[in-house]
C-alpha positions in Angstrom: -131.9 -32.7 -59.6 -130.1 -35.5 -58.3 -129.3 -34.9 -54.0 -126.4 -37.1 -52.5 -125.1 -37.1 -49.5 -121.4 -38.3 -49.3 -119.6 -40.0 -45.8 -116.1 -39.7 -45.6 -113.4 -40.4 -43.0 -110.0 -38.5 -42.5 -107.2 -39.9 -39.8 -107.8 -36.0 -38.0 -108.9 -32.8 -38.5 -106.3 -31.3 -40.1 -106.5 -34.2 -43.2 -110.6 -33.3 -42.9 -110.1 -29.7 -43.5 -108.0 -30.0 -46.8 -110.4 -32.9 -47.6 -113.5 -30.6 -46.8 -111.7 -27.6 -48.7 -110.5 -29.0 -51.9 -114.4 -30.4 -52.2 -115.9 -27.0 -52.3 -113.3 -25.4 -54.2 -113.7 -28.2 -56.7 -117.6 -27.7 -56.4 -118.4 -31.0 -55.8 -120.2 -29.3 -53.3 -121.4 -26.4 -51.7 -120.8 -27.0 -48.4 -119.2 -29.7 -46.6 -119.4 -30.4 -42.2 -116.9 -31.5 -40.0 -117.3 -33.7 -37.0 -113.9 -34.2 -35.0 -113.0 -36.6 -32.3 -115.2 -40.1 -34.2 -114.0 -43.0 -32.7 -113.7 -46.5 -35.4 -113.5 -50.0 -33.8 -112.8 -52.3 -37.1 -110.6 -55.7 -37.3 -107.9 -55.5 -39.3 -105.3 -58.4 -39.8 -107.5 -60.0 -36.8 -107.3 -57.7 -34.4 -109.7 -55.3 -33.3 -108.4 -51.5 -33.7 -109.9 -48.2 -32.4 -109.1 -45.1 -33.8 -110.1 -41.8 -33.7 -111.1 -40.1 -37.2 -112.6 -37.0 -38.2 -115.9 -37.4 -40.3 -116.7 -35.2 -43.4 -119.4 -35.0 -44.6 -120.9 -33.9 -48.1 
C-alpha cells in the first residue's frame, strides 16, 4: 500500500472545512486535519504579501 500525505491551503476555515469534507466523503481519505490561523509571506507581482490561510491536511 501506497501512504501519501497531501498539504493544502484554503483562504480560511470555512473554505478548509468543505475542502476537508468533500475529501472524506469522496474517500480520498479517511481523515483529514485542520490547522487555522497559518500565516503565508510570498511575492506576488513584486510585492511581498502576508496572508492568513487555513492548512488541510491529508
Amino acid at each position: 500500500m501506497e501512504v501519501l500525505m497531501v498539504y493544502i491551503t484554503a483562504s480560511d476555515l470555512s473554505e478548509a472545512r468543505k475542502i476537508g469534507e468533500a475529501v472524506v466523503e469522496e474517500r480520498l481519505a479517511a481523515c483529514v486535519n485542520i490547522v487555522d490561523g497559518a500565516q503565508s509571506i510570498y511575492r506576488w507581482h513584486g510585492k511581498i504579501q502576508h496572508e492568513k490561510e487555513a492548512i488541510i491536511i491529508a
